[in-house]
N, C-alpha and C positions, 0 to 999 in steps of 0.2 A: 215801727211799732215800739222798739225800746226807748227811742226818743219820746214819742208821745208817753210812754209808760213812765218817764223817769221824770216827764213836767207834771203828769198827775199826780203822781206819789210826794213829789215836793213844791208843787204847788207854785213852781218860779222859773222861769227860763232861766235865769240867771244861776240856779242853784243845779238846775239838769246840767247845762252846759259844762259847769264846774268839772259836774261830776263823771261827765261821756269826755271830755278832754277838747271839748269843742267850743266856739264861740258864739257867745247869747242870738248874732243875726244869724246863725247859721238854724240853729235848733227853730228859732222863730220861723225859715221861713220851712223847716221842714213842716213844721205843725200847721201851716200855710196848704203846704202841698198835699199834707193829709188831708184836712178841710175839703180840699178841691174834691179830690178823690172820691169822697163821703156826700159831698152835696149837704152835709150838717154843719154846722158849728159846733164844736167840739170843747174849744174852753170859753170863757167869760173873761175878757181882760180886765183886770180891775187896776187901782193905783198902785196896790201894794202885790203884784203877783197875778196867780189866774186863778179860777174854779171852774171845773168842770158844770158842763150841760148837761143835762139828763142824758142824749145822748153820745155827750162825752163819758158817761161815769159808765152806760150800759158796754161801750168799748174797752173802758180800762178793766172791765172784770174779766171780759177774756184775754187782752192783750199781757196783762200783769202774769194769769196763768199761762200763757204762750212762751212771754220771756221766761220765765220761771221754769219750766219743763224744758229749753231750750238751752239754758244755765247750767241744769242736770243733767244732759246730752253731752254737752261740752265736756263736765269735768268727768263725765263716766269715760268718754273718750281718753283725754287725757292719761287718766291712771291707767286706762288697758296699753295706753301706748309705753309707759312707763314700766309696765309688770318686766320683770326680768325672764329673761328667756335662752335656759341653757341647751348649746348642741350638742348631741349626741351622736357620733359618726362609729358603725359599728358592721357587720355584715347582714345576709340575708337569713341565715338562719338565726342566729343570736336574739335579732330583733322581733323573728316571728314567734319563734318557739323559746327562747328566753326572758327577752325585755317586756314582749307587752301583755302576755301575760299575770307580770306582776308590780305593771307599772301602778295602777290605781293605788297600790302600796306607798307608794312617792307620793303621790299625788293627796293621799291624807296627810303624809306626814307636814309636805312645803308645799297648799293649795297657794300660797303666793307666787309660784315659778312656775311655768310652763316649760314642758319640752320639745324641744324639735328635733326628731329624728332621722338622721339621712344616711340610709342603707347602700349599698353599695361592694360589690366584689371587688373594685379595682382598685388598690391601696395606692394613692396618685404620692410620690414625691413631699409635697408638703401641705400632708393631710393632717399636720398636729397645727397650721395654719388658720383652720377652715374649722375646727372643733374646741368647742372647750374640755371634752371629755372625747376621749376616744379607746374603743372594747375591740383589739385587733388579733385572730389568729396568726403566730408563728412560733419561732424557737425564740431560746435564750440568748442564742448568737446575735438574731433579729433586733427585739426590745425589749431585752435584760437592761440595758443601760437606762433605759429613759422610763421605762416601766415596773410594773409589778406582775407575776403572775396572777390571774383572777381565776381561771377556771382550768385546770390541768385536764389532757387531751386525757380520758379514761373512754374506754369501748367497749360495747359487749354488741353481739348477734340480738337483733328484735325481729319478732313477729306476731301474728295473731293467734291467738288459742287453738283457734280453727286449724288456722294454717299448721300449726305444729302437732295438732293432732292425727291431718290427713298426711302430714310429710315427714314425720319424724321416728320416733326421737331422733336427735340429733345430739347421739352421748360424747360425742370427739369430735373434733376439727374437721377430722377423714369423713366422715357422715355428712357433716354438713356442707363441705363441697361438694356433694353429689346434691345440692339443693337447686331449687330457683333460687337466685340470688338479686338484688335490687342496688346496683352501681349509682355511684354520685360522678357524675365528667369529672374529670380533672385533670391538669399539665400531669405529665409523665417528667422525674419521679411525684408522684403524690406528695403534696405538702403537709398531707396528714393521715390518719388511717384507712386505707382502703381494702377492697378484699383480696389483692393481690399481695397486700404487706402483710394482713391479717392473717394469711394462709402460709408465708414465711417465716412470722416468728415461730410457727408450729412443725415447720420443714412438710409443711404439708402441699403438694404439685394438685393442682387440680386436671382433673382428664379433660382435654377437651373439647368430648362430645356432653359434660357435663354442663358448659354452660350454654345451651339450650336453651329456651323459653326464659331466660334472663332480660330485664328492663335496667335502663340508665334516663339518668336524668340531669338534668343542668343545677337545677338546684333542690339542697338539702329537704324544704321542705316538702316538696315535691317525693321524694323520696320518703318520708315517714309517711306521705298520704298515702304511697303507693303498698307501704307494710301494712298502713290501717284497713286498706282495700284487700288484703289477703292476696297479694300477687307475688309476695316472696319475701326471703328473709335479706334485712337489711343492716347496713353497722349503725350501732346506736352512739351518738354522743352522750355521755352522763352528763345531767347539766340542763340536756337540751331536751331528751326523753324521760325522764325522771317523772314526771307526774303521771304521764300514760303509762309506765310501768306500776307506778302506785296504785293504779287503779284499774291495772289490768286490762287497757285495752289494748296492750304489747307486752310481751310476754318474753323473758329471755329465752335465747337459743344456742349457747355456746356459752366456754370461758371467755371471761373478759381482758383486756389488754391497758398496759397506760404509757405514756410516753412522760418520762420524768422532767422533759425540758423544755414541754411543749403542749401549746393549749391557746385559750385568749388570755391575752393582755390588756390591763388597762393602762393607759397612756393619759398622764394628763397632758392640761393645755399648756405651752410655754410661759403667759402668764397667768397664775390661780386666781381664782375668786371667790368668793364664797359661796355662790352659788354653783361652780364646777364642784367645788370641796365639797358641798352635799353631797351633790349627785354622787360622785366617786366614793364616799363611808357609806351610802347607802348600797352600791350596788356590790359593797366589799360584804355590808353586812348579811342581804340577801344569799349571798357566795354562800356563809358560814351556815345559814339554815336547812342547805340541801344536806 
C-alpha cells in the first residue's frame, strides 16, 4: 500500500522508487501485483508517468490515510521508546507509604521521565549497579561514604483514637508496655527501632505476661494497617506516618525517640545523569517539606 501510495501521490514509478529506496521494475511489478489482487486497474500508463483510475483514486483515499496514521504509529512509538526512564531501588515501606504517595508531585514537575520502581528488602551487593537512584535504610558506618542522609530514623508510639481511648492513657513508657503491642519481624539485633530497643532507652523491662494478644508482622506496611484496624499500638516512623497523624487517623501514644546516625539514605548512581539528579533534588526537596 505505501508503494501504491507514493506512485499516486507522484504520479511516476520512477519518482516512488527514488523515493522508497527501490528500483522502478521493482515498484512496477509491485503495482502489478496490486492489480492482480484487486481485479481493477489501478493506474493509466501514460508516456510521461501514470494516472490513477477512478478506481485507482477511490483506493489512494484510503491507502494515503492508512499510510499516514501508520507514520503516526511509528513515530508515537519511537519517542515512547525514547522517553527516559529513571530507577528507583528503595524498600517496602518507603515506597508504599512514602514514594507513591507523592509521586504525582514528580510527575508534574518532569512529565518527560518515567519512573520505575523496584522495591525490595534484600540490599544485594551491587545494588548501586542496578539503580540510578537508590533510598536505603542503615547507619553512617553503612552509606555515609557514598551517600547523604535523606530521612533521619525519628519514632513515636501510633494508634487509633479508639484504641487509646479504650486502652489508655498511656502517660509513660511503663503504661504502655502493659499495652497490645503491634511487632515489625526483624534479624535480632534490630537494625532499627523496635519495641524491645524502644523500651530500653527508657530502662523500661516489660513483664512477660504483658505481651499477650500482641501481633507481628513481616512488613512495615502491614503493620500501620494493623494500628489503622485498632489492633494495637505500633512504632511509628516520622517520615512514613506523618500524614495519618496529620489527620488523625493515628494518633500518638508515647514519647518519641531518634537515632542521630541513622535513617534512609540516598545513594546516588555511580554514574549521574540528569535525570538521576532530578529525581535525587526532588526527593531531597520533598524531605525538607515534612
Amino acid at each position: 500500500m505505501r508503494i501504491f501510495a507514493e506512485v499516486a501521490r507522484l504520479g511516476s514509478f520512477s519518482a516512488a522508487a527514488a523515493g522508497l529506496g527501490l528500483t522502478q521494475p521493482a515498484v512496477s511489478y509491485q503495482i502489478r501485483r496490486l492489480e492482480e489482487q484487486f481485479g481493477v486497474a489501478l493506474l493509466r500508463r501514460q508516456h510521461r508517468g501514470v494516472e490513477l483510475t477512478a478506481e485507482g483514486e477511490r483506493l489512494f483515499q484510503v491507502a494515503a490515510k492508512t499510510v499516514a496514521d501508520v507514520d503516526a504509529l511509528a513515530r508515537s512509538f519511537r519517542t515512547e521508546a525514547q522517553r527516559p526512564v529513571v530507577r528507583l531501588r528503595t524498600d517496602y515501606a518507603f515506597s508504599a507509604l512514602w514514594l507513591i504517595p507523592r509521586m504525582h508531585g514528580f510527575r508534574l514537575l518532569h512529565p518527560e521521565t518515567d519512573i520505575q520502581i523496584v522495591a525490595t528488602q534484600r540490599l544485594e551487593p551491587g545494588f548501586r549497579d542496578d539503580a540510578d537512584v537508590a533510598v536505603v535504610f542503615g547507619t553512617k558506618a553503612e552509606f555515609g561514604a557514598v551517600g547523604s542522609l535523606l530521612l533521619q530514623e525519628k519514632v513515636v508510639p501510633v494508634c487509633t483514637r479508639g484504641f487509646l481511648d479504650r486502652n489508655g492513657p498511656f502517660d509513660d513508657p511503663q503504661q504502655l508496655a502493659k499495652a497490645i503491642l503491634i511487632h515489625l519481624d526483624s534479624p535480632t539485633p534490630s537494625p532499627w527501632f523496635d519495641w524491645r530497643s524502644y523500651f530500653a532507652e527508657f530502662s523500661v523491662t516489660r513483664d512477660l505476661h504483658a505481651g499477650r494478644g500482641d501481633v507481628s508482622f513481616n512488613t512495615y506496611s502491614l503493620v500501620v494497617q494493623a494500628a489503622l484496624s485498632e489492633q494495637g499500638v505500633a512504632v511509628g516512623w516520622m517520615g512514613l506516618v506523618d500524614t495519618l497523624l496529620s489527620t488523625q487517623m493515628l494518633v500518638e501514644a508515647g514519647p518519641p525517640l531518634e537515632a542521630r546516625d541513622r535513617g534512609y539514605w540516598l545513594i546516588p548512581p555511580r554514574s549521574a545523569n540528569i535525570h538521576s539528579e532530578r529525581l535525587s533534588s526532588w526527593l531531597v526537596d520533598e524531605v525538607g517539606r515534612i
